[in-house]
VEXDREN-2710 file (C-alpha; in Angstrom, 1 decimal):
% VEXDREN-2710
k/r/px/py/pz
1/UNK/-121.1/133.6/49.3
2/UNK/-121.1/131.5/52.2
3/UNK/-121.0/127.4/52.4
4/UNK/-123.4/125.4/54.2
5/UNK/-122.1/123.5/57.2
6/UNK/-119.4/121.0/55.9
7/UNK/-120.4/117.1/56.1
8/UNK/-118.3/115.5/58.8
9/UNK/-117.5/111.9/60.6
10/UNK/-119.3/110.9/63.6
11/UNK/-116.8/109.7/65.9
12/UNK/-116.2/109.7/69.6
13/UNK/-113.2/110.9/70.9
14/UNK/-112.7/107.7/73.0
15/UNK/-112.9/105.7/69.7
16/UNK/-110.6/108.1/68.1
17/UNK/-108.4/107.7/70.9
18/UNK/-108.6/103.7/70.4
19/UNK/-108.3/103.3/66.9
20/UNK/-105.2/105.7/67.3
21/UNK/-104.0/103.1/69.8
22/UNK/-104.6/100.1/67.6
23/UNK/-103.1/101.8/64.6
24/UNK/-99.6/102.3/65.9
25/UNK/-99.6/98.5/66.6
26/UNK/-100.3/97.6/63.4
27/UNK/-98.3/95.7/61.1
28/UNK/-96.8/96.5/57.9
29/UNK/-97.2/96.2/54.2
30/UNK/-94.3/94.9/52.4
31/UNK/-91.9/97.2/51.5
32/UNK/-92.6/99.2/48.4
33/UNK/-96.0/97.8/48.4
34/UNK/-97.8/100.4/46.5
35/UNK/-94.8/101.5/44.3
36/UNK/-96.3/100.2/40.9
37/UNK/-99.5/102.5/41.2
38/UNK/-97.6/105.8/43.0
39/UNK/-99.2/108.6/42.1
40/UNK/-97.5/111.9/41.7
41/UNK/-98.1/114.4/44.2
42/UNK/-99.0/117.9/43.4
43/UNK/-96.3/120.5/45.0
44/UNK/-97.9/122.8/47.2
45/UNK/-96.4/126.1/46.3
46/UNK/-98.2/127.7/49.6
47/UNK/-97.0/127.5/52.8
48/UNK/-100.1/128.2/54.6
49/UNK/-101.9/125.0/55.9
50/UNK/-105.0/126.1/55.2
51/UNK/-104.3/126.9/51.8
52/UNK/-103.2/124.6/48.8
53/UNK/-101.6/126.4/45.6
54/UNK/-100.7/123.9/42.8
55/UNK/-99.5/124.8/39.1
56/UNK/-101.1/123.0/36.4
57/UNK/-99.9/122.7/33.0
58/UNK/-102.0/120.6/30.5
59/UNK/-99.4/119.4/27.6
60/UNK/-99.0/116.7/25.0
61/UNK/-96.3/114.7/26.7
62/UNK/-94.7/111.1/25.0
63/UNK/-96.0/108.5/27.9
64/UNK/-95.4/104.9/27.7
65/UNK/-98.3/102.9/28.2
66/UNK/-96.8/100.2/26.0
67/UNK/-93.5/98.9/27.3
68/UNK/-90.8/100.2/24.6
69/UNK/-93.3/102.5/22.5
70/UNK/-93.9/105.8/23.2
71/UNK/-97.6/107.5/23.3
72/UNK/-98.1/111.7/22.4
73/UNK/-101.0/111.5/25.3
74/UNK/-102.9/114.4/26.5
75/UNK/-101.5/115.4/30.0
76/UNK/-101.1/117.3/33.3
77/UNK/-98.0/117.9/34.2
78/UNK/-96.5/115.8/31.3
79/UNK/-98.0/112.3/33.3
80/UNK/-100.6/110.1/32.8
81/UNK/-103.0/110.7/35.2
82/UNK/-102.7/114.1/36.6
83/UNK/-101.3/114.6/40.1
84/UNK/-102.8/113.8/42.9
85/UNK/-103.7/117.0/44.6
86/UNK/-104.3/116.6/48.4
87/UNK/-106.3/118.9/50.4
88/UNK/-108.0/118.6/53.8
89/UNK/-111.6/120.0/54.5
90/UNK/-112.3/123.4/55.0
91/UNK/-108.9/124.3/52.8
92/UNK/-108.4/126.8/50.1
93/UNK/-107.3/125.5/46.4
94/UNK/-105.5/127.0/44.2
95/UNK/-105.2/126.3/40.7
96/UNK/-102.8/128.0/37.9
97/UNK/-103.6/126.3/34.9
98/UNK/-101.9/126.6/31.5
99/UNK/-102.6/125.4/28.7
100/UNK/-100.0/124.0/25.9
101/UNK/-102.4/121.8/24.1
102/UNK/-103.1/122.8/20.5
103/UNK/-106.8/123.3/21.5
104/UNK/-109.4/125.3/24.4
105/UNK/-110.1/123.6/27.2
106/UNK/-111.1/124.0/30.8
107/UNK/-111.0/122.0/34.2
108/UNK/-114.3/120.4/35.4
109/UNK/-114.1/119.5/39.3
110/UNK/-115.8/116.6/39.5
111/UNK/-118.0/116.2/42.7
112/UNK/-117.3/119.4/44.3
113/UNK/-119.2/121.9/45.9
114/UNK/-117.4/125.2/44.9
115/UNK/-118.8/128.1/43.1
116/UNK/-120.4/127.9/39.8
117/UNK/-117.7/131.0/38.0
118/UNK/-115.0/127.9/39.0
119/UNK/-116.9/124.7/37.5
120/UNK/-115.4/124.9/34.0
121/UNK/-118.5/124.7/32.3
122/UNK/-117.6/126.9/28.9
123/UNK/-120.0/129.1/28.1
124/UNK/-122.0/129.3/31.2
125/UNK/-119.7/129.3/34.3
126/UNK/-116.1/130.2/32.2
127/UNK/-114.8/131.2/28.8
128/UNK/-112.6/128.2/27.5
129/UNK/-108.6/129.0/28.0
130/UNK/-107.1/128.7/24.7
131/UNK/-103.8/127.5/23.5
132/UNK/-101.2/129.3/25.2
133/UNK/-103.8/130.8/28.0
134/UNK/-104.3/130.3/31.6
135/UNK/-107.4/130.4/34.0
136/UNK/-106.8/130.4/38.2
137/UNK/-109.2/128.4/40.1
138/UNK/-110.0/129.5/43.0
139/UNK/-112.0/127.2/45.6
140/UNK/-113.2/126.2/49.1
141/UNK/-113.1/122.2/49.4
142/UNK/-116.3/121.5/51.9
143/UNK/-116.7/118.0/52.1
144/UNK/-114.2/114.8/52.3
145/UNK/-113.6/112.4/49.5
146/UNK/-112.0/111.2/46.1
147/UNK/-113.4/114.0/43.6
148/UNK/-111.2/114.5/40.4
149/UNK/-110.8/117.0/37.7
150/UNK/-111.1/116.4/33.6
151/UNK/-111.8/119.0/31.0
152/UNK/-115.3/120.1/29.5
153/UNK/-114.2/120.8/26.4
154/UNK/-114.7/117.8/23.4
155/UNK/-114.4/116.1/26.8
156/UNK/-114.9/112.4/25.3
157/UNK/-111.9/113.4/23.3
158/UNK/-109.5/115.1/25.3
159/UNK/-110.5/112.6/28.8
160/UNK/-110.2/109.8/25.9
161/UNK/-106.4/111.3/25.4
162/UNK/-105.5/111.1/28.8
163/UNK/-106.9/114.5/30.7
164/UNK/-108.0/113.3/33.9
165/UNK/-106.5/113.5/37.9
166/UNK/-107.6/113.1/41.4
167/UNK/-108.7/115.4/44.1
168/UNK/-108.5/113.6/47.8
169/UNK/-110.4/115.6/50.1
170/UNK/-109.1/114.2/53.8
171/UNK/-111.6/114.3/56.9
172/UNK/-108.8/115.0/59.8
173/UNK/-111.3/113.6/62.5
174/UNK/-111.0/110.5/61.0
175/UNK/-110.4/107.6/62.8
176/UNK/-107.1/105.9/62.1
177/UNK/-106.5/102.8/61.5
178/UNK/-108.7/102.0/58.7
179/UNK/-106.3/100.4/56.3
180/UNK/-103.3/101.0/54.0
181/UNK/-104.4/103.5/51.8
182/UNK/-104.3/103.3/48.1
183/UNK/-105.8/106.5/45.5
184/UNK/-106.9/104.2/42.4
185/UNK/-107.7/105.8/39.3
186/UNK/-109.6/103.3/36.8
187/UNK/-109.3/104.4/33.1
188/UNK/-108.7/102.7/29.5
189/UNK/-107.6/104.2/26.4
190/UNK/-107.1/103.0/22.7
191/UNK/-103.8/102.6/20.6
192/UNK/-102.9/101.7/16.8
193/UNK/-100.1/99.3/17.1
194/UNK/-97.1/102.0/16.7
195/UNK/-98.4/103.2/20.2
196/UNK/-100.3/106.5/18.9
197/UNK/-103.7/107.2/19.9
198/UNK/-106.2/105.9/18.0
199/UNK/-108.9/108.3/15.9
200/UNK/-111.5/109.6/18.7
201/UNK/-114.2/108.6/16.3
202/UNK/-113.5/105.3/16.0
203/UNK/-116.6/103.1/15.5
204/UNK/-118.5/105.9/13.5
205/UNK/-122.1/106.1/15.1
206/UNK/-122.0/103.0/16.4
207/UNK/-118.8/103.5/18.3
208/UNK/-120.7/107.0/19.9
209/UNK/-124.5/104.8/20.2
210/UNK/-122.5/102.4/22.3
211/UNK/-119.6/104.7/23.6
212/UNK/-116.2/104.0/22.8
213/UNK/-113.9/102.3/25.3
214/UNK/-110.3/102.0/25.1
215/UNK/-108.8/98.6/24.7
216/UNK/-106.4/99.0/27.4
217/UNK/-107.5/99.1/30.8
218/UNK/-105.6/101.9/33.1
219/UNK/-104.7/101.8/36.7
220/UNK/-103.0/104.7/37.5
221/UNK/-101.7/105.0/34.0
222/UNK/-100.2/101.2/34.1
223/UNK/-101.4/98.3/32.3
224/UNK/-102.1/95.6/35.1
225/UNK/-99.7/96.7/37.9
226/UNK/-98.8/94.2/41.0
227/UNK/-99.5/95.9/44.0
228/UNK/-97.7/94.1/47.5
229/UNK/-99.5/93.3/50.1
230/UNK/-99.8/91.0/53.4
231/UNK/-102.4/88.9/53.9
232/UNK/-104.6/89.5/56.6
233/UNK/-103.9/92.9/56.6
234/UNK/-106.3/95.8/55.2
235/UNK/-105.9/97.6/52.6
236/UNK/-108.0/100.8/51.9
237/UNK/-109.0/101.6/48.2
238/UNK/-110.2/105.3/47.0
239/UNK/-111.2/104.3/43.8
240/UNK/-112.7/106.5/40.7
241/UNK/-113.6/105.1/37.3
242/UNK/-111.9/108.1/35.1
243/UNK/-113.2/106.2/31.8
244/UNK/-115.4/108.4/29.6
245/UNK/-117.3/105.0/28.5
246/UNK/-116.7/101.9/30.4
247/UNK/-118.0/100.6/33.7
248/UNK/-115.6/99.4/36.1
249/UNK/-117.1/95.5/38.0
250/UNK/-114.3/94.8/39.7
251/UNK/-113.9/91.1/41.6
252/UNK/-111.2/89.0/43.3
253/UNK/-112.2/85.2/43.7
254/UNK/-113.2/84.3/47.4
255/UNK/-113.2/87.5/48.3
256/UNK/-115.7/90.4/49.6
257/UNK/-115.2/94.2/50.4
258/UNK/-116.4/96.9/52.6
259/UNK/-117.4/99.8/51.2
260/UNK/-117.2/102.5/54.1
261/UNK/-117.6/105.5/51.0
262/UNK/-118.9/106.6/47.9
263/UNK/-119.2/109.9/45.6
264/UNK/-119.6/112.5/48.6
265/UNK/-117.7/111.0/51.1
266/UNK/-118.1/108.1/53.6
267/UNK/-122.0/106.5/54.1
268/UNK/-123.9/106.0/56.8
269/UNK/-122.8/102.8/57.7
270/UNK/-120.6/100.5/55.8
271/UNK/-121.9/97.5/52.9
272/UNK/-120.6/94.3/52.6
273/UNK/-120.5/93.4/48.8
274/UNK/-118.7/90.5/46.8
275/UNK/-118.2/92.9/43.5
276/UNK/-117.5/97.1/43.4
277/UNK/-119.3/98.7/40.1
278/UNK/-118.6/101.7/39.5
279/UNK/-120.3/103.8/36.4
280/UNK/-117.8/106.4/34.4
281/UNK/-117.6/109.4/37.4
282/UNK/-118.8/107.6/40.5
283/UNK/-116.3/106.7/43.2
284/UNK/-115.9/104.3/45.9
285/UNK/-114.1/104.0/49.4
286/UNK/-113.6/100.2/50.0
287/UNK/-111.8/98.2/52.5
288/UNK/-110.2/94.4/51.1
289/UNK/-108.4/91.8/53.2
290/UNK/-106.0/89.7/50.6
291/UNK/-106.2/86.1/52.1
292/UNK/-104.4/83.5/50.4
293/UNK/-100.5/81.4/50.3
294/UNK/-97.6/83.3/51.1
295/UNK/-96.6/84.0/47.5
296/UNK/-99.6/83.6/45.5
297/UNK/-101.0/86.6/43.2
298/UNK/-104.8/87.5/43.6
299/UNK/-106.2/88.4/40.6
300/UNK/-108.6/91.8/40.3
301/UNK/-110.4/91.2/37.5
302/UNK/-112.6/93.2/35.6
303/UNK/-116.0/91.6/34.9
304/UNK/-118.3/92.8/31.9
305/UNK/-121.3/94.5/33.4
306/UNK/-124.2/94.4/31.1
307/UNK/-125.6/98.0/30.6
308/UNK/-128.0/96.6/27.9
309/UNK/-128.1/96.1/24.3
310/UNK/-125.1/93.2/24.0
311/UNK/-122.7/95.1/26.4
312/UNK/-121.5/91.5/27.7
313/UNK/-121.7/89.7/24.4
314/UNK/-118.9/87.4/23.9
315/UNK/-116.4/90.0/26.2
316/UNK/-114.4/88.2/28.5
317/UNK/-113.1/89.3/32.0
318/UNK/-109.4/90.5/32.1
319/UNK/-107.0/91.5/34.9
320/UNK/-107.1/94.8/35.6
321/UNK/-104.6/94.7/38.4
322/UNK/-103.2/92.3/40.6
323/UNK/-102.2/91.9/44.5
324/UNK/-99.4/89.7/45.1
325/UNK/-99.1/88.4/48.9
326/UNK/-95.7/88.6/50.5
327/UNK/-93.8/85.1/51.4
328/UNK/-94.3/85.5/55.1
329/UNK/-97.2/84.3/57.4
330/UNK/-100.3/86.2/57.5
331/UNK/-100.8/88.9/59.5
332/UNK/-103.6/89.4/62.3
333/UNK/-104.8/93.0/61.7
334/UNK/-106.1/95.2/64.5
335/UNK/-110.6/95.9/64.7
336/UNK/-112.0/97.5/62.2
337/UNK/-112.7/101.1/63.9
338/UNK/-116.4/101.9/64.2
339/UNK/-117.2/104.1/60.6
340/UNK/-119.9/106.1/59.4
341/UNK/-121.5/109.5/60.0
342/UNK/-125.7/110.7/60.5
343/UNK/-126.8/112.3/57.2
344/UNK/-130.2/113.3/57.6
345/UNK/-132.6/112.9/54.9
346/UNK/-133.8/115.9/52.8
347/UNK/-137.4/116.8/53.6
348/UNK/-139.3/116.3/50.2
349/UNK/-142.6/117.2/51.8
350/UNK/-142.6/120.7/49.6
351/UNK/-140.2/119.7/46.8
352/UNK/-140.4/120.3/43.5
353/UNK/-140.6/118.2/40.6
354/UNK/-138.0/117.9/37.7
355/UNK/-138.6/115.0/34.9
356/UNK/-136.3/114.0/32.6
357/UNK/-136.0/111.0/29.9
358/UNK/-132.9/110.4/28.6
359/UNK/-133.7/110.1/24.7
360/UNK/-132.4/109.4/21.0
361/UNK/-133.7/110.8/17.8
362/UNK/-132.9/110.9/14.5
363/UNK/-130.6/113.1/12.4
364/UNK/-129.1/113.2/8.9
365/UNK/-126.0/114.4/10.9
366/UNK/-125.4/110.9/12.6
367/UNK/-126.2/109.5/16.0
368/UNK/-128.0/112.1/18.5
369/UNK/-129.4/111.9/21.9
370/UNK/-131.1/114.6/24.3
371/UNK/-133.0/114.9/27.3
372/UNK/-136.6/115.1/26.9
373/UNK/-136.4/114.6/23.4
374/UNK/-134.0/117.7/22.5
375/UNK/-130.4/117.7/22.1
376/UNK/-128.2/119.5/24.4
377/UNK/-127.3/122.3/21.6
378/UNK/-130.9/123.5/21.4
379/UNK/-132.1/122.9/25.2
380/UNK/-133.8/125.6/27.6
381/UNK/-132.3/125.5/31.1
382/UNK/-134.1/124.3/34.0
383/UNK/-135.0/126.8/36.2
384/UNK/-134.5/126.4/40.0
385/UNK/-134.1/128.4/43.0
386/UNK/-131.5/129.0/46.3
387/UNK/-133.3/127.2/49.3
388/UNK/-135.4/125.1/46.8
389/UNK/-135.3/121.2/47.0
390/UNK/-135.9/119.2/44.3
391/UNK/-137.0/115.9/43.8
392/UNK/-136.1/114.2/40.1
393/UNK/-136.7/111.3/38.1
394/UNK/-135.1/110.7/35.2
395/UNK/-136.0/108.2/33.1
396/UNK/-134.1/105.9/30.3
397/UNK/-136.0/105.5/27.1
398/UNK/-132.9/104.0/25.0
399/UNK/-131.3/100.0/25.8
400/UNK/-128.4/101.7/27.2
401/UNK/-128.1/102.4/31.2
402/UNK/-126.9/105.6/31.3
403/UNK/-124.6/107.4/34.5
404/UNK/-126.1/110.4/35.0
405/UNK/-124.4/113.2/36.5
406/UNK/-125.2/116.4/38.1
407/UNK/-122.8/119.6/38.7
408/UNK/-122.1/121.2/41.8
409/UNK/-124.4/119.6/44.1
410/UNK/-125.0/116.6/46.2
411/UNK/-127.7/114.5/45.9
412/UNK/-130.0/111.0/48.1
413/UNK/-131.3/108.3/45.7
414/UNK/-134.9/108.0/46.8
415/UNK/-136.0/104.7/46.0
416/UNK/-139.6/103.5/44.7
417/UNK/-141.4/104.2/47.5
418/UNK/-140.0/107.7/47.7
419/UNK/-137.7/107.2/50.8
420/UNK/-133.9/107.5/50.6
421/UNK/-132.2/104.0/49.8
422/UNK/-130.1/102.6/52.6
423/UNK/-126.9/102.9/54.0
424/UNK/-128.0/106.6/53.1
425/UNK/-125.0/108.3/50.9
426/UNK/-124.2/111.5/49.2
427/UNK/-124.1/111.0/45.1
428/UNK/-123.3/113.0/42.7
429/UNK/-123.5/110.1/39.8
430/UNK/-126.2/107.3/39.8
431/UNK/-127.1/105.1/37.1
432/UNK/-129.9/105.0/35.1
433/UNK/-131.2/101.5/34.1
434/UNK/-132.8/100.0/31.3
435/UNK/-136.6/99.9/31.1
436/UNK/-135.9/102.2/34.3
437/UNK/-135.5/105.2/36.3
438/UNK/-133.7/107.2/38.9
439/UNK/-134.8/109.3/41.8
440/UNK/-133.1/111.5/44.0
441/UNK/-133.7/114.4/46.4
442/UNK/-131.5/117.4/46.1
443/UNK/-131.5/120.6/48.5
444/UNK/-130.2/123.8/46.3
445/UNK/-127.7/125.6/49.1
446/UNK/-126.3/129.0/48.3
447/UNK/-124.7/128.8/45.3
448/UNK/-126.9/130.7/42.1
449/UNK/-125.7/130.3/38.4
450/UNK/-125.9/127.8/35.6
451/UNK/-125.6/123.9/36.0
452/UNK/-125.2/121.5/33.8
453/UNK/-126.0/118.0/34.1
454/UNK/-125.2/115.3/31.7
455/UNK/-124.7/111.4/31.1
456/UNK/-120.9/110.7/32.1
457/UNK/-120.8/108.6/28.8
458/UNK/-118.9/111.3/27.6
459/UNK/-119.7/110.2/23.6
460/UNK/-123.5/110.6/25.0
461/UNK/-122.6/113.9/26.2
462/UNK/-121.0/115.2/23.0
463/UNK/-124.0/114.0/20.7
464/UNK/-126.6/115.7/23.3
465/UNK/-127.3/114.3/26.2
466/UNK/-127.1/117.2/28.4
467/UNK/-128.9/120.2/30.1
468/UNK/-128.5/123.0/32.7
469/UNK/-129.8/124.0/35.7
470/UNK/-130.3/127.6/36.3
471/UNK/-130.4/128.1/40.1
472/UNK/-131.4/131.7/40.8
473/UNK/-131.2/133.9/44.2
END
């Protein structure tokens, strides 16, 4: 079944042309800036250009997190994240996935538009592949960005072991020039003091009411890594927050970023901000200029972010990486290339209505939650069809904000007055506040089947907080 139109950059060929100009006179990170945080690239086993083929092999695989102890983590490819897997738009991707683990799984492709029978939903959109089985994917990427790929399977579990990767989706009419790119993938996990993993239901009902976050934060599998850089000159961060509980509030002192992109690719126009949050699934394409003394290390700290009911209580801020500017004079970058596309806004004028509250009710079996008062396990689908748009609202009832997250399609946060919020953006995840709501338009293109949508804290998930969507033809 055929794609809509992909999403792409608004540029002019003349400021193509420039930025390609001012690019090649650029200067340079230091050497071996970005070594600390390299991610491992996925081996493209086609030849084609238009077509990426990767193998995938999900394994336990001794990591170490912990310098000198060694952790049995949940893998791909035997490393902690999963390869990156680079694709441009348009491109075919190829999956063969195996699984060694000693339970099912599947791969969910966070954020992308592909066909529902590839989603790795179990149950609705693919059987789970059992220990010792494979499954091929087999996709179209439409649209540029970070998206990334974890299972749906006891997903607060098996993400919590370390089942998570990157998917960067690159726009070739780009402009160049933007900044030293960086993939960052923001996790945590917990460990007992001989390195193992610690028991996924830590915490008991309290740990799942709350969701249970790691003790360690993760940047690319490494406990605070230095990344090099050169003051004065750009680098550009495609960030996702991998967790399956914690939000990511990440700062450096005297400092601001540009945010040029989110979920779905770059916004309309880029946002100054002095702070990036990012809720467990959501992404973010930002620009930073490190300023300070030759020598001198910036910290990037991680700042509590209170989600409600105590979440900043007594928690301090920690380092979750650090950039540490080279001995040598500051460098003068070249402009900032003009950035940002036209995304028109979805006409609401005939749209339907879809109302949700994300809820918690009692059980003698422990903590539950649900949507609309019913746990995931005993829900009716929503029913929707192709063409159709939708406006939703979904509304938080607990003293928990909650990231809610819809499969397979991209959505505009509307904001009280109905209208899309500005710099407009493509979202996939938005956060649902306390004592609050969210609203978004979404337009239903041509792809039927069965949908789910979910909070991304994945313990929420688990005890019930989930649906489907059943768009029809």
């Amino acid at each position: 079944m055929p794609y809509e139109r992909p999403l792409f950059l608004f540029v002019s060929p003349l400021l193509a042309a420039a930025a390609l100009g001012c690019a090649a006179d650029r200067p340079s990170q230091p050497e071996g800036w970005d070594s600390a945080v390299a991610l491992r690239p996925a081996l493209d086993r086609d030849a084609r250009p238009e077509v990426v083929e990767v193998d995938l092999t999900a394994r336990v695989e001794e990591v170490e997190i912990v310098p000198g102890k060694r952790t049995p983590t949940w893998t791909y490819d035997g490393g902690l994240p999963g390869p990156l897997i680079r694709a441009r738009v348009g491109d075919r991707v190829i999956v063969n996935f195996r699984n060694e683990l000693p339970a099912p799984t599947t791969i969910h492709w966070h954020g992308i538009r592909l066909l529902a029978a590839m989603d790795g939903a179990p149950g609705h959109s693919q059987p789970e592949t059992p220990p010792g089985g494979g499954f091929t994917y087999d996709f179209v990427v439409p649209d540029a960005g970070l998206y990334w790929y974890h299972p749906h399977v006891d997903s607060a579990v098996q993400a919590g072991n370390g089942l998570y990767g990157p998917l960067l989706v690159e726009d070739p009419s780009e402009p160049a020039g933007l900044g030293d790119e960086l993939v960052l993938v923001l996790s945590d996990i917990s460990l007992r003091d001989d390195g193992t993993l610690e028991d996924p239901q830590v915490g008991g009902n309290l740990g799942t009411l709350f969701g249970r976050e790691g003790d360690l934060l993760l940047v690319n599998g490494r406990v605070n890594p230095v990344i090099e850089a050169r003051a004065g000159l750009r680098q550009r961060w495609r960030i996702v927050n991998a967790a399956k509980s914690r939000y990511y509030q990440l700062m450096i002192a005297d400092h601001r970023f540009t945010r040029i992109g989110g979920d779905g690719g770059l916004l309309e126009r880029p946002v100054t901000t002095d702070r990036i949050l990012l809720t467990p699934g959501e992404r973010a394409d930002v620009l930073v200029v490190p300023r300070g003394a030759p020598g001198s290390t910036l910290p990037v700290r991680w700042v509590p972010y209170d989600r409600g009911y105590g979440a900043t209580f007594g928690r301090p801020e920690v380092e979750a990486f650090r950039l540490r500017l080279a001995a040598e004079p500051a460098a003068e970058d070249a402009p900032l290339p003009e950035v940002g596309r036209d995304i028109p806004a979805l006409d609401t004028a005939a749209a339907t209505r879809v109302d949700l509250k994300l809820t918690q009710q009692e059980s003698p079996g422990g903590v539950e939650m649900g949507i609309n008062g019913v746990p995931s396990w005993e829900a009716e689908p929503l029913v929707a069809a192709v063409g159709e748009t939708s406006v939703w609202t979904v509304e938080n009832t607990m003293d928990f904000d909650h990231p809610f997250h819809l499969h397979g399609f991209f959505f505009q946060v509307l904001g009280a007055d109905g209208e899309p919020v500005r710099p407009m953006e493509w979202k996939d995840t938005v956060n649902v506040p306390v004592d609050g709501a969210a609203r978004f338009a979404v337009r239903y293109d041509n792809r039927p089947g069965m949908w789910m949508f979910h909070c991304h804290i994945l313990d929420h998930a688990e005890a019930g907080m989930m649906g489907m969507l059943h768009v029809i033809q």
